[in-house]
C-alpha positions as CSV (number, residue, x, y, z in Angstrom):
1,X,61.4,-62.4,21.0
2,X,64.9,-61.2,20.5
3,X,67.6,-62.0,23.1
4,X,70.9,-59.9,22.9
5,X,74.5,-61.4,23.4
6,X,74.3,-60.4,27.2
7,X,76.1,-62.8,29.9
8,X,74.1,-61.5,32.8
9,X,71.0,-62.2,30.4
10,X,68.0,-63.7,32.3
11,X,67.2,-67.9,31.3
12,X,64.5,-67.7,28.8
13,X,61.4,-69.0,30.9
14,X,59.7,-72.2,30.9
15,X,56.2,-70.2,29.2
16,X,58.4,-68.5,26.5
17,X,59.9,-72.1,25.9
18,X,56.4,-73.6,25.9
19,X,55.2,-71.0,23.7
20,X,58.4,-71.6,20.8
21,X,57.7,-75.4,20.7
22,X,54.4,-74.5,20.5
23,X,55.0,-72.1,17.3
24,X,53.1,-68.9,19.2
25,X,56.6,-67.0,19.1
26,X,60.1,-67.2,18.0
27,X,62.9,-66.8,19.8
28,X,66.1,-66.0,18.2
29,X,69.4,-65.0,19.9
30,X,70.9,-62.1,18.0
31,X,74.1,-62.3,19.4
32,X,76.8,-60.0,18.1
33,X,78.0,-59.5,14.7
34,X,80.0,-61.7,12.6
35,X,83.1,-59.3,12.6
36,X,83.1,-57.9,16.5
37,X,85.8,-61.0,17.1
38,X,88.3,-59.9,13.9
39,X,88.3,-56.1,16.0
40,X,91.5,-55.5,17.8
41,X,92.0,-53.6,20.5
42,X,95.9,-53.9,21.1
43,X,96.3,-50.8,23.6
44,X,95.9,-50.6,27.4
45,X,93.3,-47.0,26.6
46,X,91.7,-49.2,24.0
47,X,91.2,-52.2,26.1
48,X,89.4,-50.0,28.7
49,X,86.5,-49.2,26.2
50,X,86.0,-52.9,25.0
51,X,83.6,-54.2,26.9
52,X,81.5,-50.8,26.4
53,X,81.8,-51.6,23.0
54,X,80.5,-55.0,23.2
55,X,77.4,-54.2,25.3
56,X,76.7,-51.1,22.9
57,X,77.5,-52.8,19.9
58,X,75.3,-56.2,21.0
59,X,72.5,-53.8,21.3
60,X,73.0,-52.1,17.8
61,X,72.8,-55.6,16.3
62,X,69.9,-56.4,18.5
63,X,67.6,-53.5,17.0
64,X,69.0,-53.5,13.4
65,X,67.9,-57.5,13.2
66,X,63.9,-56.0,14.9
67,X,64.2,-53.2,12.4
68,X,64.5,-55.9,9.4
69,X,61.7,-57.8,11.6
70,X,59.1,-54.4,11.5
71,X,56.8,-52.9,8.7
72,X,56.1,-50.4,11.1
73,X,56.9,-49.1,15.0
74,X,55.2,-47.4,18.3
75,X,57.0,-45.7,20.2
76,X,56.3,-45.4,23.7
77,X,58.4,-44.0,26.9
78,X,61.8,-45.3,26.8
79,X,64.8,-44.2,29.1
80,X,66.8,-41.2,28.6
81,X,69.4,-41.8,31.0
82,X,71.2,-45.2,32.0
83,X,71.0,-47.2,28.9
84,X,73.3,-49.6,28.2
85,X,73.8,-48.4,24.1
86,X,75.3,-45.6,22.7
87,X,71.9,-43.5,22.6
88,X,69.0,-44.3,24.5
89,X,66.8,-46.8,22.8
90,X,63.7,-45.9,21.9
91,X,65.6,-43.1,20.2
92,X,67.7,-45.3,18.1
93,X,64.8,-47.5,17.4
94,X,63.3,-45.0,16.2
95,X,66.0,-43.5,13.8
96,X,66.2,-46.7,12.5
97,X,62.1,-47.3,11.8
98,X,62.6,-43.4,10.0
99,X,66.0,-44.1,8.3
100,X,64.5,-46.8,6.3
101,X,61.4,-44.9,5.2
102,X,58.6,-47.3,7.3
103,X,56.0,-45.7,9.1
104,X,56.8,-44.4,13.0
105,X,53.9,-43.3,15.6
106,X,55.5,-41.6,18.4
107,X,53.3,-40.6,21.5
108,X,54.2,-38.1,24.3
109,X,51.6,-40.3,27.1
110,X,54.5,-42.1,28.8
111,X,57.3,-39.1,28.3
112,X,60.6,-40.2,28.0
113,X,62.5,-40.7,24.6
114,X,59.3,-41.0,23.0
115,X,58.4,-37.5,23.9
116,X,61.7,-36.0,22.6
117,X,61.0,-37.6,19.3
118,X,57.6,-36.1,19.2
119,X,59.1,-32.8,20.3
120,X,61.7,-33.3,17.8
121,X,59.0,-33.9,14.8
122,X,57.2,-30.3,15.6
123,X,55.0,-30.9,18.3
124,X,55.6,-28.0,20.5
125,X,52.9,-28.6,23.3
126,X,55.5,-28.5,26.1
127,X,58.8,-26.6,25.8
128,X,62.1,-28.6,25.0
129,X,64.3,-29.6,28.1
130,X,67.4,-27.4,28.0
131,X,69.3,-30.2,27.1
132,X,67.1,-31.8,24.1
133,X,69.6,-31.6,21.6
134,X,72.6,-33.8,23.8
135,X,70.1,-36.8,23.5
136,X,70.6,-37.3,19.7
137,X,74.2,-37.4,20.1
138,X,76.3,-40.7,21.5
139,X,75.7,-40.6,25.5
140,X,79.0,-38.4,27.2
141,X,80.0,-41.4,29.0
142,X,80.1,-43.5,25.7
143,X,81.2,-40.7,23.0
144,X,85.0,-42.0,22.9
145,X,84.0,-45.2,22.8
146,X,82.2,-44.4,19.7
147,X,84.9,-42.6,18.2
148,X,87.1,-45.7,18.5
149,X,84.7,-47.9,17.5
150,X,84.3,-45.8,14.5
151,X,87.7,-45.6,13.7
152,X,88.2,-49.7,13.8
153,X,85.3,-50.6,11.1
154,X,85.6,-50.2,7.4
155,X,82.6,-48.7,6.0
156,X,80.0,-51.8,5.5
157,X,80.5,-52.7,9.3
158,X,79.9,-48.8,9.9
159,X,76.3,-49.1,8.6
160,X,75.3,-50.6,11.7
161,X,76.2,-47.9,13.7
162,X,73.5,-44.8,14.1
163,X,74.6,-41.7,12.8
164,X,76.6,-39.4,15.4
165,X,73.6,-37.4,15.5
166,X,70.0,-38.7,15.2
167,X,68.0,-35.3,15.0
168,X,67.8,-34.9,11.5
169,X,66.1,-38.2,10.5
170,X,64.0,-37.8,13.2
171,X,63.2,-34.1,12.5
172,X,62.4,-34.6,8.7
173,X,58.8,-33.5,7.8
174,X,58.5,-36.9,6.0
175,X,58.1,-38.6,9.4
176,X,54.6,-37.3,9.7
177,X,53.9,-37.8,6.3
178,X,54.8,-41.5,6.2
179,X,52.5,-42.4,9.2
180,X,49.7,-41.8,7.0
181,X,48.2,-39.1,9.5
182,X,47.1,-35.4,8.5
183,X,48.9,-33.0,11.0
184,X,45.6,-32.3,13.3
185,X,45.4,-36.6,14.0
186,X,49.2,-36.4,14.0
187,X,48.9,-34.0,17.4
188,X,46.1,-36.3,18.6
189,X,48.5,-39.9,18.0
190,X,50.5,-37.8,20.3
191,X,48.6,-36.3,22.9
192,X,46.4,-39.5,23.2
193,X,45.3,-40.5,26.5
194,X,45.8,-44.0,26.6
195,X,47.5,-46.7,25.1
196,X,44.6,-47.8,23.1
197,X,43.8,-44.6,21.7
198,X,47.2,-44.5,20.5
199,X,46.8,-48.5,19.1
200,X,43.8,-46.6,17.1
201,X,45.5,-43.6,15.6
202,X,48.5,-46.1,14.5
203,X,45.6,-48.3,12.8
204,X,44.2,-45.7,11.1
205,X,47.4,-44.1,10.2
206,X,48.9,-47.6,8.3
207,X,45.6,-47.9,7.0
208,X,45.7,-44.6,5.6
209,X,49.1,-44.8,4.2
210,X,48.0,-48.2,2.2
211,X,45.4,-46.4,-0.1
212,X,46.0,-45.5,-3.3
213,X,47.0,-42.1,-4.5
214,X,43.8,-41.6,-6.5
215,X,41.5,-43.5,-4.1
216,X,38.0,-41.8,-3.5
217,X,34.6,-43.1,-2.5
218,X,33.9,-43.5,-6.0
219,X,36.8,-45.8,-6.6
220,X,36.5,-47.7,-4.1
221,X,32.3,-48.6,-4.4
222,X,33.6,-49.7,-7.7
223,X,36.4,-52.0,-6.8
């Protein structure tokens, strides 16, 4: 369990303590990165978009540290309005699950940002909301903050950040083709009905993925 640097954050419970002395999960407070207190922001206009920044920028560090934590990711529902990040998250996560070449299984059973990624991978089952490309770009609210933020970090601290517009990653034909999944059980990961048939397609996807080039009944009845 990941906790971002968040002040309002919720106490961790008494279970989730139980369960970390107990060594059934780990909880690790991510926190922000180690250069966000070097960052100055001298003028009154710059000032305004701080704390933006902070909340944004404790979320990016939140989901790059579960990126380095994943081999592979699901994504299901997510918001597409009213995040706290520069782009909504399951979006992001996403982006960053595809960036780094591991396998992503996107489903369109709970909608939201899921959906626009499986919309965005050529699943055309619905039509594309009139405003499906503005999701891949920083939220309006947040875009100058973005800019500024960009224009403070030298280029290693600018790695964190997602690129201004996520569409392309999430786009490439090499997303399918990573999850292990032929096209027809690709459309059915994402039409599935319920969580567990999507749990099954993502099974047989990674298991699919794992087998070697040349593998074939044959092979394997001799291994």
């Amino acid at each position: 369990n990941l906790v971002p640097e968040n002040r309002d954050a919720a106490p961790i419970s008494a279970e989730m303590e139980d369960y970390s002395q107990a060594g059934i999960i780990h909880v690790e407070n991510v926190g922000l990165p180690s250069w966000w207190e070097s960052l100055a922001w001298d003028l009154p206009q710059e000032k305004e978009h701080r704390d933006t920044a902070r909340a944004a920028v404790s979320v990016l560090h939140l989901r790059e540290r579960m990126e380095q934590l994943c081999g592979a990711r699901i994504c299901m529902g997510g918001k597409t309005r009213g995040f706290s990040g520069f782009y909504a998250g399951i979006l992001e996560e996403g982006w960053r699950t595809a960036r780094n070449g591991k396998p992503l299984y996107v489903t369109a059973l709970l909608g939201g940002a899921a959906r626009l990624i499986a919309q965005a991978s050529g699943w055309q089952a619905e039509p594309r909301p009139e405003d499906f490309e503005s999701h891949f770009h920083p939220a309006k609210s947040r875009e100058a903050t973005y800019d500024l933020l960009v224009s403070k970090l030298n280029d290693e601290q600018r790695k964190l950040l997602p690129e201004r517009h996520l569409y392309a990653v999430l786009s490439d034909p090499s997303l399918r083709a990573r999850s292990g999944l032929a096209t027809d059980e690709w459309n059915l990961l994402i039409e599935a009905p319920t969580a567990d048939a999507v749990g099954v397609m993502a099974v047989r996807g990674l298991a699919q993925s794992r087998k070697p080039p040349n593998d074939s009944p044959m092979s394997s009845a001799t291994r």
